[in-house]
N, C-alpha and C positions, 0 to 999 in steps of 0.2 A: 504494500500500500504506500509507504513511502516514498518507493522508488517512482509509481507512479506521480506519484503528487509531484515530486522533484522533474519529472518528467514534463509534465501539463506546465508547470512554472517557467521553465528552462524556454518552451514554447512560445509562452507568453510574452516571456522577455523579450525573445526575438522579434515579436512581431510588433514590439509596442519600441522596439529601437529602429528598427525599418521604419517604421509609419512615424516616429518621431525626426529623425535624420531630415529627411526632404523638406520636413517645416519648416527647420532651421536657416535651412537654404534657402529655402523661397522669403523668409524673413530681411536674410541678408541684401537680397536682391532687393524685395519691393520697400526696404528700408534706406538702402543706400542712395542719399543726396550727395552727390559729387556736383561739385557747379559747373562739370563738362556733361550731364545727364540730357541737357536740355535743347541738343545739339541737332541739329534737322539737317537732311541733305536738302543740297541748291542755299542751305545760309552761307551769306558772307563772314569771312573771319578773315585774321591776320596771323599766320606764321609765325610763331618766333626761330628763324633759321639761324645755326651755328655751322659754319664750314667744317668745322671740325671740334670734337667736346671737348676739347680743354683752348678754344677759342674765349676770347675776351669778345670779339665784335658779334651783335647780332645783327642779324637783319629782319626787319618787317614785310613781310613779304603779301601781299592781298592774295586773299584764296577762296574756292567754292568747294564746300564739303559736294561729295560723290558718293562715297557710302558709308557708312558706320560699321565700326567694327567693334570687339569687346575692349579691345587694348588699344586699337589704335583709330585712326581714322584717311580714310582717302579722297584725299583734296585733290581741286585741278590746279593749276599752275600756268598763269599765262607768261612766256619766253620771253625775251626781245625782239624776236623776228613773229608776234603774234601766233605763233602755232601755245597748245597745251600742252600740260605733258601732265598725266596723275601722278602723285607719290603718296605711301603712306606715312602718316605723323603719328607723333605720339600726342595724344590729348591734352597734357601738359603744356604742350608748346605753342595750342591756340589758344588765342583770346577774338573778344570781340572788337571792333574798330573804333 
């Protein structure tokens, strides 16, 4: 009889930590307010572009979000000779104009 009981418990556990896990997460997600959350493809933003990371100069660079990603994001890029070109940024490095 024990063993059952120990059995039926051990079950329960399980299922009451699966069905609690995923909550968690979707907590995290529908909780988390980052001030890049609010970002739409086709808005305008500004670049903060470094040639290189241990660069001192930035540059400002005008951009149109393309598509969102979890980490990052892919803005278009207009050239000097007018052609685009997409890249992807890290969220961090846009702001707004």
């Amino acid at each position: 009889m024990a063993m059952k009981l120990f059995q039926i418990t051990l079950v329960f556990l399980m299922l009451f930590i699966n069905l609690v896990t995923p909550l968690n997460a979707w907590a995290d997600e529908a909780g988390h307010s980052s001030k890049h959350s609010d970002y739409l493809v086709g808005q305008k933003l500004v670049w903060l572009y470094k040639a290189r990371a241990d660069s001192n100069n930035v540059q400002r660079i005008p951009v149109e979000i393309v598509k969102l990603g979890s980490k990052q994001v892919q803005v278009r890029v207009r050239k000097d000779n007018n052609e685009f070109v997409n890249r992807w940024v890290n969220r961090d490095r846009l702001e707004n104009p």
